[in-house]
C-alpha positions as CSV (number, residue, x, y, z in Angstrom):
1,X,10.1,132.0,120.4
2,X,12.1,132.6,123.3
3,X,12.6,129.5,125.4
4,X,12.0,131.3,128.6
5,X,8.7,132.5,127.2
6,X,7.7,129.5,126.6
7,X,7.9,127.8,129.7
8,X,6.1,130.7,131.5
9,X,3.6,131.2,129.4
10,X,2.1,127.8,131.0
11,X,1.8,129.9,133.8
12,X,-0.2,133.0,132.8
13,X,-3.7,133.9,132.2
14,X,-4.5,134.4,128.6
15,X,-0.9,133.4,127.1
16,X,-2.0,133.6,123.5
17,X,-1.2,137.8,124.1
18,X,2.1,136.8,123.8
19,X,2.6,134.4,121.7
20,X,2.6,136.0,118.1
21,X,1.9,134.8,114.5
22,X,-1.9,136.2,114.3
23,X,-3.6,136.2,110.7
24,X,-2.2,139.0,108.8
25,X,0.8,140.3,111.3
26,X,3.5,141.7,109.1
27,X,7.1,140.2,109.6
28,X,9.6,141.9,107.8
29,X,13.5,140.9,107.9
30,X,15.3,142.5,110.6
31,X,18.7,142.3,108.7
32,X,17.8,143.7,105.4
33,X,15.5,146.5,107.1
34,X,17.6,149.8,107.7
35,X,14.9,151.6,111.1
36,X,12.7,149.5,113.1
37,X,10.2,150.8,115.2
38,X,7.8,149.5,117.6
39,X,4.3,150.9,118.2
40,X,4.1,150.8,121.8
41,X,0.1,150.2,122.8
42,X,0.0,151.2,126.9
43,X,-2.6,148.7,128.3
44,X,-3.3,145.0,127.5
45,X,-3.0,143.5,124.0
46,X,-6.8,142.9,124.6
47,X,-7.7,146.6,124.5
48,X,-5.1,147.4,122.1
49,X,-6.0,145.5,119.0
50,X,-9.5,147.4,119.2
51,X,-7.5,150.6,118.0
52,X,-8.2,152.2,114.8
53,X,-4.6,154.4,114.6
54,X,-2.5,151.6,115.6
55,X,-3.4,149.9,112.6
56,X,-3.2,152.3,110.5
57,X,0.1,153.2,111.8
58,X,1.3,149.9,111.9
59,X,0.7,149.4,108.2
60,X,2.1,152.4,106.8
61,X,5.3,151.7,108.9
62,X,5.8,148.3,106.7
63,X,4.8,149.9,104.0
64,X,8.1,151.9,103.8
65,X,10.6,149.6,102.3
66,X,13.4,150.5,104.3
67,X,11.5,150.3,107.8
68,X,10.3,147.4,109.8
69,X,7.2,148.2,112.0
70,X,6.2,145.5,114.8
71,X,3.8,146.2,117.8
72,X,4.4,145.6,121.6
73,X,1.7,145.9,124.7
74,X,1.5,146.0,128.6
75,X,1.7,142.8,129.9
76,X,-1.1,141.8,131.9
77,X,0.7,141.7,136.4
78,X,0.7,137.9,135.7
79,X,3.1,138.0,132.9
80,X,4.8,141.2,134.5
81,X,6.2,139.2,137.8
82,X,6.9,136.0,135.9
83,X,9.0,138.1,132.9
84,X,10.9,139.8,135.7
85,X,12.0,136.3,137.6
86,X,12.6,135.2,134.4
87,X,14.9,137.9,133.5
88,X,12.9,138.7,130.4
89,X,12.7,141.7,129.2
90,X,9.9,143.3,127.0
91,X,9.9,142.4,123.8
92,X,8.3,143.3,120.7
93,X,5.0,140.6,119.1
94,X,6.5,140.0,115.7
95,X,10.1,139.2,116.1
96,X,10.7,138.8,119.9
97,X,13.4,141.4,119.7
98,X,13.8,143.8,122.9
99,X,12.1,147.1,122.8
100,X,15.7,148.3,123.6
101,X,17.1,147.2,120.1
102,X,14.6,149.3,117.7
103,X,15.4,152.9,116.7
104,X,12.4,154.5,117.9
105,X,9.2,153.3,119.9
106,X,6.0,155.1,119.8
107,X,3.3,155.4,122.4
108,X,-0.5,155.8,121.9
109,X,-1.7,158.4,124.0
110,X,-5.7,157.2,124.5
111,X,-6.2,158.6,128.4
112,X,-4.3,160.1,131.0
113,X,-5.1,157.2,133.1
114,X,-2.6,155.2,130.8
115,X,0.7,157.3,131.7
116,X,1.8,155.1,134.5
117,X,1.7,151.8,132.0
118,X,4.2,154.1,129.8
119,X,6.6,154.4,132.5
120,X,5.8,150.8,133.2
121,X,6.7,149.9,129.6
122,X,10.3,151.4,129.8
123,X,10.5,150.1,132.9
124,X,10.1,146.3,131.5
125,X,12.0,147.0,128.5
126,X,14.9,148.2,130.7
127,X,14.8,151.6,128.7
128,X,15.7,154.3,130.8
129,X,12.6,156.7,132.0
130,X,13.7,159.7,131.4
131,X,14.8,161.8,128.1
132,X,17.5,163.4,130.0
133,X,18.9,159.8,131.3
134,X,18.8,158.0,127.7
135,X,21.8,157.7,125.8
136,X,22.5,158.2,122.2
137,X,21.8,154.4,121.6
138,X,18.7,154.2,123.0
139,X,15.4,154.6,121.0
140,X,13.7,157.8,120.2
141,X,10.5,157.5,122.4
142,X,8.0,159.4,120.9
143,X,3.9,159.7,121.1
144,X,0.6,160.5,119.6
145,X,-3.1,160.4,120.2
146,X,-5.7,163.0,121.5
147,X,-3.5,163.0,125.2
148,X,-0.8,165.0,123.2
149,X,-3.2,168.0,123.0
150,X,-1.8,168.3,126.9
151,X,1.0,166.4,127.2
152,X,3.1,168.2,129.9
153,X,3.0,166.2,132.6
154,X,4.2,163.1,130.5
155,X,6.8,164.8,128.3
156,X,9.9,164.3,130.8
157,X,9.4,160.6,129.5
158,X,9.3,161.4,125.8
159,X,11.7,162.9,123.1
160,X,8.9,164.0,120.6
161,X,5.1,164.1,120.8
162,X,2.9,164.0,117.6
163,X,-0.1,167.0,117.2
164,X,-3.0,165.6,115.2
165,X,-3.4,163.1,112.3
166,X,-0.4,160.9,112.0
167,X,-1.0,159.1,107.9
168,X,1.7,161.8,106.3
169,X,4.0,163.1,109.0
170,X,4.7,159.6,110.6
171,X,5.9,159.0,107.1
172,X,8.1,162.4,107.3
173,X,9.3,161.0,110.8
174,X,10.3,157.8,109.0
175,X,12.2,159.5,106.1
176,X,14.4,161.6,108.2
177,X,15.3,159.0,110.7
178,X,16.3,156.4,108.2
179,X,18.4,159.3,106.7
180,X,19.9,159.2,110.0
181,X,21.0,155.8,110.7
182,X,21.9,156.3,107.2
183,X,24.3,159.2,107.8
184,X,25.2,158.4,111.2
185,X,23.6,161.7,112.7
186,X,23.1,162.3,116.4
187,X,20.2,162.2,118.0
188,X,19.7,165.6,119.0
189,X,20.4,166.7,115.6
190,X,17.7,164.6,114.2
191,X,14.9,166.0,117.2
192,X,16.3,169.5,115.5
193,X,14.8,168.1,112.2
194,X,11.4,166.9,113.2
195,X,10.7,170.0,115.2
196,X,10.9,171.8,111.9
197,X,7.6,169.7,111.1
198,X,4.3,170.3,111.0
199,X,2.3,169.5,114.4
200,X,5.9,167.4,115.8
201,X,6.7,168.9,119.5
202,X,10.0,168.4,121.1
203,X,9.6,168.9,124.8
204,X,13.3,169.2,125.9
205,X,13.7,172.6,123.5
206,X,11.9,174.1,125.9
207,X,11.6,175.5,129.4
208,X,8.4,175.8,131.7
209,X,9.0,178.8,133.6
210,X,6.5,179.7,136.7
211,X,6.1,182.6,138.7
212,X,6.7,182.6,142.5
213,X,3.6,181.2,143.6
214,X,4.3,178.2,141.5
215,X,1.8,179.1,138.6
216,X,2.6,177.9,135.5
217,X,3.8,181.1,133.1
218,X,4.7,179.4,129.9
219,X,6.9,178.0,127.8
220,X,10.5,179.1,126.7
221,X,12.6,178.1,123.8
222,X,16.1,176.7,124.4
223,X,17.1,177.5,120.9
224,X,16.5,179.9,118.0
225,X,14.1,179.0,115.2
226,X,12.0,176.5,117.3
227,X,7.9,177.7,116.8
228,X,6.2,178.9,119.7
229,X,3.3,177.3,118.8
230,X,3.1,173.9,117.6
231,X,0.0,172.9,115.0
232,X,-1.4,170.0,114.5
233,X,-1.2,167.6,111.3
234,X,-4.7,167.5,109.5
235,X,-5.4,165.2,106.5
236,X,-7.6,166.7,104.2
237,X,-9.4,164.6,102.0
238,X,-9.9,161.0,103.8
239,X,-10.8,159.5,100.5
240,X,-6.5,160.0,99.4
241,X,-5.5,159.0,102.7
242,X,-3.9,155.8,103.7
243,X,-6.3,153.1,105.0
244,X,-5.9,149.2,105.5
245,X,-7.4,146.8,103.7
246,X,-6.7,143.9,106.0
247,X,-6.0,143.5,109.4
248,X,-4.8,141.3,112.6
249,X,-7.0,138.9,113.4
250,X,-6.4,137.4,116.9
251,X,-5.9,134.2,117.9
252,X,-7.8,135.2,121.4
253,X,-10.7,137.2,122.6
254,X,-10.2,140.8,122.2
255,X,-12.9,143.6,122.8
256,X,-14.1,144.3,119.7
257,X,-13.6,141.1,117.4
258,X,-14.7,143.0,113.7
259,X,-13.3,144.8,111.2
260,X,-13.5,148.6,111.3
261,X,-13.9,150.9,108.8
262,X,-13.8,154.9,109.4
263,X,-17.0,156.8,107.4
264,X,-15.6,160.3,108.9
265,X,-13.3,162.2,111.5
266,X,-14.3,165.1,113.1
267,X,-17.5,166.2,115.1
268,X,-18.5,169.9,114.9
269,X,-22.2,168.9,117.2
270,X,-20.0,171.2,119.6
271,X,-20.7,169.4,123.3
272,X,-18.6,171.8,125.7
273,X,-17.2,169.5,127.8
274,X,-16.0,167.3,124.7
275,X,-12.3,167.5,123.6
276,X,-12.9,164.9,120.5
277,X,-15.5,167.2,119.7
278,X,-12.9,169.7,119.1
279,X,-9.5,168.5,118.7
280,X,-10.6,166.5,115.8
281,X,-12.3,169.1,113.5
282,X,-13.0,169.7,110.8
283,X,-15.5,167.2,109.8
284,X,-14.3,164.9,106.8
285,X,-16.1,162.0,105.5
286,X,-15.0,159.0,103.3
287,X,-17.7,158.3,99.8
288,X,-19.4,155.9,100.2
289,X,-18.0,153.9,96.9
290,X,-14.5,154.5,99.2
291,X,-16.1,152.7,102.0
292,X,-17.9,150.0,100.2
293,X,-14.1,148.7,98.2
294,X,-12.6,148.9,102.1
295,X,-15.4,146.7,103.8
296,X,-14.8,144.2,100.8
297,X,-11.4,143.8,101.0
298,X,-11.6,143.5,105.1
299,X,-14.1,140.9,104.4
300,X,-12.1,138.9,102.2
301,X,-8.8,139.5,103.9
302,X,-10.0,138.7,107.6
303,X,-12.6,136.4,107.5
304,X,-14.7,138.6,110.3
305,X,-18.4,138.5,110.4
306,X,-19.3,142.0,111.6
307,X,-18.4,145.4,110.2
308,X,-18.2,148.3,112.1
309,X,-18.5,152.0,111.0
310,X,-16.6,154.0,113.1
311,X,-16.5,157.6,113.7
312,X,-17.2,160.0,116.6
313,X,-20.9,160.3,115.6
314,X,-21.7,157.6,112.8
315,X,-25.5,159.2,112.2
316,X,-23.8,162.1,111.2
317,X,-22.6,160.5,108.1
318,X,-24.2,162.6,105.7
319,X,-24.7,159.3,103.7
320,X,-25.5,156.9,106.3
321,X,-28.6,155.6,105.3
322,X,-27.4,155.0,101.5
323,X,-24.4,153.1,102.8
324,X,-26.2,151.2,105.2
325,X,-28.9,149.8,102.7
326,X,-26.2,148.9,100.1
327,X,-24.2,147.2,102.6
328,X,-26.9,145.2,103.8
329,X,-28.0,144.3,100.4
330,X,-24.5,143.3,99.6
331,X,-24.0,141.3,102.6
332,X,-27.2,140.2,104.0
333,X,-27.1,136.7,102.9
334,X,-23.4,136.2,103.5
335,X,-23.9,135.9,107.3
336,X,-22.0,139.4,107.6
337,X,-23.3,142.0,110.0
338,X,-23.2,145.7,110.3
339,X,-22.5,147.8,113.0
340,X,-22.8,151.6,114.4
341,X,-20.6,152.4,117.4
342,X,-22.6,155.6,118.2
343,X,-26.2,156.6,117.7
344,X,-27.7,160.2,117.8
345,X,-30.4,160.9,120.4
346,X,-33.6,160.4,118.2
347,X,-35.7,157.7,116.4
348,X,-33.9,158.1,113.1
349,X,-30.8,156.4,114.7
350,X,-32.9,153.7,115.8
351,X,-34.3,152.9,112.4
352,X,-30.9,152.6,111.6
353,X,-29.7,150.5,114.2
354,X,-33.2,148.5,113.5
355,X,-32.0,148.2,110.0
356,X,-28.8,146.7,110.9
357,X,-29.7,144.3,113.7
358,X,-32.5,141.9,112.9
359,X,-32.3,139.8,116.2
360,X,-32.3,142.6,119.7
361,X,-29.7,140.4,121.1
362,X,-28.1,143.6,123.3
363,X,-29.4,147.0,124.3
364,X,-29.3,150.1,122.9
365,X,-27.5,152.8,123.8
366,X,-28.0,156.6,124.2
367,X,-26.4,159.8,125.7
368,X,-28.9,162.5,126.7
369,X,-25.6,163.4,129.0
370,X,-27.9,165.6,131.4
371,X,-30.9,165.3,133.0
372,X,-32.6,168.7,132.3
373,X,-33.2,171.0,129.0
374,X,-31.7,173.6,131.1
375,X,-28.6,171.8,131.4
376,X,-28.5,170.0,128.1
377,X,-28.3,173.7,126.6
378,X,-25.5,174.7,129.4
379,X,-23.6,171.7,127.9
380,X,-25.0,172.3,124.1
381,X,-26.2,169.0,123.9
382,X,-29.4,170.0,121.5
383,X,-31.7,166.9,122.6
384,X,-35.2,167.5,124.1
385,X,-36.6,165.5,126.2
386,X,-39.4,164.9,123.0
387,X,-35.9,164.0,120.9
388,X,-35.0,161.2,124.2
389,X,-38.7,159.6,124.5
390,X,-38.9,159.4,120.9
391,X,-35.5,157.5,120.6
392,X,-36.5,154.9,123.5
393,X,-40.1,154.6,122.6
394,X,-38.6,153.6,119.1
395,X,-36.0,151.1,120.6
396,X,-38.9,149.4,122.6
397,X,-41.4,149.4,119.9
398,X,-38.4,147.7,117.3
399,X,-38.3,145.1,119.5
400,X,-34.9,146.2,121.8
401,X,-35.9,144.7,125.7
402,X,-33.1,147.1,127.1
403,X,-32.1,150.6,126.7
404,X,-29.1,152.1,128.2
405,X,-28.4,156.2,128.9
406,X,-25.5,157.9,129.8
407,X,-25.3,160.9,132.0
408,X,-22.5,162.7,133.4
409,X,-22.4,164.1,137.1
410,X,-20.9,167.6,138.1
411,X,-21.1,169.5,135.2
412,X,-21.0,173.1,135.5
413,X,-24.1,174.7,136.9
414,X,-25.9,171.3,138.2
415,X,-27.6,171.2,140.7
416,X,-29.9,168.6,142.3
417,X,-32.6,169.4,140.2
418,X,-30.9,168.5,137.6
419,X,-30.0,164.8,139.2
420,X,-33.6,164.3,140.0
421,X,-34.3,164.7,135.9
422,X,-31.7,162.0,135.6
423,X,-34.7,159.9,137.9
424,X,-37.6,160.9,136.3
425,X,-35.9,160.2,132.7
426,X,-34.9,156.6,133.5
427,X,-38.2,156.0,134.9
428,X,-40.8,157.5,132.1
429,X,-38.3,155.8,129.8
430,X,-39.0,152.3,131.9
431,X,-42.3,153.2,131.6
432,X,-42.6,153.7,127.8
433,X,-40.9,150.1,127.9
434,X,-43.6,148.3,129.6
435,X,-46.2,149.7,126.7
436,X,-44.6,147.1,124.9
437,X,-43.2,144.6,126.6
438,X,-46.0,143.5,129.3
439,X,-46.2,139.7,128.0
440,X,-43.3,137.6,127.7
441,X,-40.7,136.5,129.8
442,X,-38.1,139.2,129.3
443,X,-38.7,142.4,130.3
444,X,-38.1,146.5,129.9
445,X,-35.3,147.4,131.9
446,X,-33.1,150.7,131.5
447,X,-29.5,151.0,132.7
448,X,-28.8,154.5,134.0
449,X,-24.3,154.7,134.1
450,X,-23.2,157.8,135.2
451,X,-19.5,158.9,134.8
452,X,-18.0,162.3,136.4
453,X,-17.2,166.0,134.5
454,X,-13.4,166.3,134.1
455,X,-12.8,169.2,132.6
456,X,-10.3,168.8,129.4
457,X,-8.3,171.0,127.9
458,X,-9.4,172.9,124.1
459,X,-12.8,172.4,125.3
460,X,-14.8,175.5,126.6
461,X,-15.4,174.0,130.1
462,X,-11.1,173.9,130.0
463,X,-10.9,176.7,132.6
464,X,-13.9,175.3,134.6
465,X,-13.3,173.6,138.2
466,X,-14.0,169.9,139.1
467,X,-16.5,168.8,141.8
468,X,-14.5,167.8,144.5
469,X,-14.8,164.1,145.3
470,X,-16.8,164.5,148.4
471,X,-19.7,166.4,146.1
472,X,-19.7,163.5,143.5
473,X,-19.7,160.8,146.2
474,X,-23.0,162.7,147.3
475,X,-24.4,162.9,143.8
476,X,-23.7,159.5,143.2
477,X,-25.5,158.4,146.7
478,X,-28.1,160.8,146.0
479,X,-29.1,158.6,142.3
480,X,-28.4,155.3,143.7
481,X,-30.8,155.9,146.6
482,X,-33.7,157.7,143.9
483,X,-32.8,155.1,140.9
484,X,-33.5,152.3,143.9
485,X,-36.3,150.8,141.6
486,X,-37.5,147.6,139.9
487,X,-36.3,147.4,135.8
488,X,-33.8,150.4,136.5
489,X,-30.3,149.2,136.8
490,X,-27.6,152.2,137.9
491,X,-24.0,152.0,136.8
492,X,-21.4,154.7,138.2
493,X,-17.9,155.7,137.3
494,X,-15.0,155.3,140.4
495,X,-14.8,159.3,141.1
496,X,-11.4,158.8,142.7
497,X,-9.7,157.4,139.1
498,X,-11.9,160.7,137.5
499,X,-10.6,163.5,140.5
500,X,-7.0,161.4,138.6
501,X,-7.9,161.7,135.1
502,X,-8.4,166.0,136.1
503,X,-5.2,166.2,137.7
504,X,-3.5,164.7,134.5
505,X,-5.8,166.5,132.0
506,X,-4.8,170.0,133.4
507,X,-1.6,169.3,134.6
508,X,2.2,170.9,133.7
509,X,5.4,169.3,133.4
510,X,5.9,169.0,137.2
511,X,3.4,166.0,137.4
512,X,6.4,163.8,135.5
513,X,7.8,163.4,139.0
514,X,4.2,162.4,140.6
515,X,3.6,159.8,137.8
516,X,7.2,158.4,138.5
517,X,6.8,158.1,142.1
518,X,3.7,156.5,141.7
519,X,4.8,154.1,139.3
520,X,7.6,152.9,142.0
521,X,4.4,152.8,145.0
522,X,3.2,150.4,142.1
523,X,0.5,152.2,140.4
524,X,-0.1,151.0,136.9
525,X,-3.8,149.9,134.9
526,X,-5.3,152.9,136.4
527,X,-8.1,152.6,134.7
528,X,-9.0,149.0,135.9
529,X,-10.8,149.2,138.6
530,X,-9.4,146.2,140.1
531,X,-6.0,147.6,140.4
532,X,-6.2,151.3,140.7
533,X,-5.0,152.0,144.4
534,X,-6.2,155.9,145.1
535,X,-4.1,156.0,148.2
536,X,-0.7,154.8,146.5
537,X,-1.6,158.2,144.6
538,X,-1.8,160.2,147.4
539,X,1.3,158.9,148.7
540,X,2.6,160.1,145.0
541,X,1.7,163.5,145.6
542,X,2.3,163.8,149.1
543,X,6.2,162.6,147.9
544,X,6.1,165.5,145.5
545,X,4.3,168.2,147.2
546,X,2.1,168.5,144.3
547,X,-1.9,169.5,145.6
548,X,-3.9,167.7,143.1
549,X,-6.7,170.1,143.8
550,X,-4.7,173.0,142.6
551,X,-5.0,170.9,139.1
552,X,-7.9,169.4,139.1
553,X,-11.0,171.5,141.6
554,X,-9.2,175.1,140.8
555,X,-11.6,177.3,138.7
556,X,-8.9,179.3,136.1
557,X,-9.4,183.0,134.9
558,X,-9.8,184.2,131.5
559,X,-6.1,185.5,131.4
560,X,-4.4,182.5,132.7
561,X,-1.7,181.3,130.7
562,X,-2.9,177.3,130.6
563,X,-0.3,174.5,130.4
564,X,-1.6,173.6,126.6
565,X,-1.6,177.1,125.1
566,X,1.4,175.8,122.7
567,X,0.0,173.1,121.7
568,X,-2.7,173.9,118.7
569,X,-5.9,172.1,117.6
570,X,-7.0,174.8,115.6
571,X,-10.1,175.6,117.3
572,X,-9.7,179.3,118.8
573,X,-9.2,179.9,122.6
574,X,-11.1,183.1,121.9
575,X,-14.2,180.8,121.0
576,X,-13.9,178.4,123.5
577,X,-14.0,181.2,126.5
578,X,-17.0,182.9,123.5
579,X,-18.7,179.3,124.2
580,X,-18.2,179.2,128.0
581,X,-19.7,182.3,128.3
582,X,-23.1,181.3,125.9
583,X,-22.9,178.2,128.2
584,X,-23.1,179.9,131.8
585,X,-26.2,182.3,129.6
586,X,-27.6,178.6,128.9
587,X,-27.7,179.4,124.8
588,X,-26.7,176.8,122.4
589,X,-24.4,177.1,119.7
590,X,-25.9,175.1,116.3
591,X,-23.8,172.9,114.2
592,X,-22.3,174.4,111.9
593,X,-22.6,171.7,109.1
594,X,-26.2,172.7,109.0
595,X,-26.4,176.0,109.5
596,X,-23.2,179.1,109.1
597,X,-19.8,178.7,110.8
598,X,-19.9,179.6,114.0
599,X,-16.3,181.2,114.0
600,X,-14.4,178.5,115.9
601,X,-10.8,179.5,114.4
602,X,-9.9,176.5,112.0
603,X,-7.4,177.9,109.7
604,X,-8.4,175.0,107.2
605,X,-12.5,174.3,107.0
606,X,-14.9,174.0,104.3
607,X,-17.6,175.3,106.4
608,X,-15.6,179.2,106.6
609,X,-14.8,178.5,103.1
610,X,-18.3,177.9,101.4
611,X,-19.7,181.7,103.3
């Protein structure tokens, strides 16, 4: 270890984030290893080790015998000021090595609220910001996760951005750029290589062009034979695909401190404001004989205690109560837990959750997202109110003291009719509590958290326009004023750091400028509460003469050529504007796993397939 590090580490909160040799961390010779990458996690290692692709990336990295994978994250401000009177610069976990010394560094794209901590990064590693500004011997910057699905207004930063499922084309990546190195090829004829892949986007091969009034027209290629759409990378069967069977165990407290195994990808419930919902389909499910052989092996390799099954909606395993009882039968009287990171709406998810939690030693959660039918079916969230107080009476009954609901504000159509159901569900739900919890010392409460609409992009709400902050700030006043009531705890989302995450969601390539500019006001952690500074924002935009409402409260038409049109999920735009429209009539749209395919485009789906 560096002997700078060491002597500031003294001086830093948490310093075992950067101090290395965790359980299971791979260390591969530097010498003898011909490409070395570093996966690049923008936000603190605390958050970062909770992530399922970085894992998985990370392993299949080492797994290539001529390539050295190692991991680098955000330092927390602590670390930040003391690195830079140090004269450190960022350096990778495994082998201390600069950032600025491996071949290519990849980002995880989790939230737009993260692209100011990937400036940051470059910044600390002394790498320079821009594509345009990096020289041949800098690394090849590129990124993944669902943020690529729009990722215009971070692309100035990047060389190549990943569409989709990264197990097989990461190893494609790999393959060519080792050939490289090998062969001594220049950078820009390797970008000319992976743009020839499947679902790999190389930003500076293309122009934005915009029309007069500064609206955004499309894109244009810079050179013959690049696609004009890019589509993104789908693994078929996740039984064949690549997953773990160990994993980093920290020597500190992380978020989520269990092993994770993944039962399926994909949601096709079809919730119009969700772009996991959609970006991720089609649905795919690991056997449960698969699953079983993985949670063994992370048992035996990691030494962790809890098992958590992982997916977008875990009750939506269509195996999940077969793989539930075996594990607890396997593992009951071993001292190892199991976990579900996401219930459905109705009692049968609670007998699960009941199944798997003998001692009610937290609260359960659910997402009724809205607070009338009416608006449930504008959203297609399919939960009745009968489907809610089912769920909670349930909870209560199994023992659970707590029960916690998610809602969002400003979605299309609401009104305050539909905030006063959010009231009158939290309290009947409180109410259904006290039927079973009147003796004792602890008692019912319900937590009511409310977050804000943003609308996304692939999602049928894409073209739809944001409250502006001023309405939300009254919603939100409007609850905490009606939720004012013994047992009922409310929880609300910082609108300001949402009316952000709208601009970024929807934005185009001109926003690289804003996110810079903010980054040197000192905007970084935007999603911490504690250090997002809305006003060093405003400055950014101000600075750039970008109107933030013209992104993020701007209703689009039909027609409009969006910023994302290029970039492909597979889901149709003709659908999504077919959904809008069956939202605005307030019709749902069933899932098609149970019923017919409901026409959403996917050029790959077992659901067309079967008729």
């Amino acid at each position: 270890m560096d002997k700078k590090l060491l002597q500031i580490l003294p001086q830093v909160s948490s310093p075992a984030r950067y101090t290395n040799g965790e359980l299971n961390a791979i260390h591969k010779d530097w010498d003898t290893t011909t490409l070395k990458m570093c996966l690049a996690f923008p936000d603190i290692y605390d958050i970062g080790m909770a992530n399922l692709g970085f894992k998985i990336l990370y392993h299949i990295i080492n797994q290539q015998q001529a390539c050295l994978g190692e991991r680098a994250y955000l330092p927390w401000i602590d670390m930040q000021e003391q690195m830079i009177k140090a004269g450190l610069p960022l350096t990778a976990l495994e082998s201390g090595k600069p950032l600025s010394e491996f071949d290519i560094i990849g980002f995880t794209l989790q939230h737009e609220t993260s692209y100011t901590n990937v400036v940051k990064m470059l910044d600390l590693a002394d790498i320079p910001r821009f594509s345009a500004e990096r020289k041949e011997t800098d690394p090849l910057i590129i990124a993944g996760g669902p943020c690529s699905f729009n990722c215009e207004p971070i692309v100035d930063f990047l060389d190549c951005v990943v569409l989709g499922d990264g197990e097989e084309v990461l190893k494609q990546i790999l393959e060519l750029a080792v050939a490289a190195k090998e062969q001594n090829i220049a950078k820009e004829e390797l970008l000319r290589q992976l743009a020839k892949l499947e679902g790999v986007y190389v930003p500076r091969f293309y122009r934005a062009v915009y029309n007069d009034n500064g609206d955004y027209m499309g894109l244009e290629p810079l050179k013959q034979d690049l696609p004009l759409e890019i589509n993104k990378n789908l693994v078929e069967n996740l039984d064949q695909a690549f997953y773990p069977d160990t994993a980093i165990v920290p020597y500190t407290k992380v978020v989520f401190e269990r092993a994770v195994v993944e039962v399926m990808r994909g949601c096709t419930r079809g919730c119009r404001f969700c772009q996991a919902g959609m970006i991720y389909r089609p649905v795919r499910e690991r056997s449960v004989e698969v699953l079983k052989k993985q949670v063994a092996q992370l048992i035996k390799n990691t030494g962790y205690e809890e098992i958590s099954l992982s997916s977008l909606s875990t009750g939506d395993y269509s195996c999940i109560q077969q793989l539930i009882s075996e594990l607890v039968q396997e593992y009951e009287g071993q001292g190892v837990s199991v976990a579900l990171p996401s219930l459905r709406v109705d009692s049968f998810s609670v007998k699960l959750a009941e199944q798997i939690q003998k001692v009610r030693k937290s609260g359960i959660t659910f997402a009724p997202e809205a607070g009338t039918q009416r608006l449930r079916d504008v959203i297609n969230k399919n939960v009745t109110e009968a489907d809610l107080y089912d769920a909670v009476e349930s909870a209560f009954q199994a023992g659970w003291h707590q029960v916690k609901l998610y809602f969002m504000i400003g979605l299309p159509t609401e009104e305050f009719a539909d905030l006063d159901g959010i009231v009158s569900i939290a309290k009947n739900a409180l109410e259904i509590g006290w039927k079973y919890h009147q003796k004792g010392r602890r008692k019912p409460t319900v937590v009511v958290s409310v977050s804000s609409f943003v609308p996304k992009s692939h999602t049928p709400f894409q073209w739809e326009a944001m409250d502006s902050i001023e309405v939300l700030l009254e919603k939100q006043a409007y609850l905490r004023k009606h939720l004012s009531h013994p047992g009922i705890s409310f929880q609300y989302h910082n609108v300001h750091i949402s009316y952000l995450e709208a601009i970024l969601a929807r934005g185009d390539r001109r926003l690289a400028a804003t996110i810079a500019r903010a980054v040197d006001l000192g905007c970084q952690f935007d999603s911490w509460h504690e250090c997002f500074d809305f006003k060093l924002w405003e400055q950014a935009l101000q600075d750039t003469n970008i109107d933030g409402n013209y992104f993020a409260n701007r209703q689009r038409a039909k027609d409009e050529i969006l910023p994302w049109d290029h970039l492909k999920c597979g889901v149709s735009k003709g659908y999504l504007w077919r959904e809008r429209e069956k939202a605005f009539k307030e019709e749902t749209t069933p899932d098609c796993r149970f019923t017919n395919c409901t026409g959403c485009g996917l050029p790959k789906c077992n659901i067309r397939d079967r008729g």
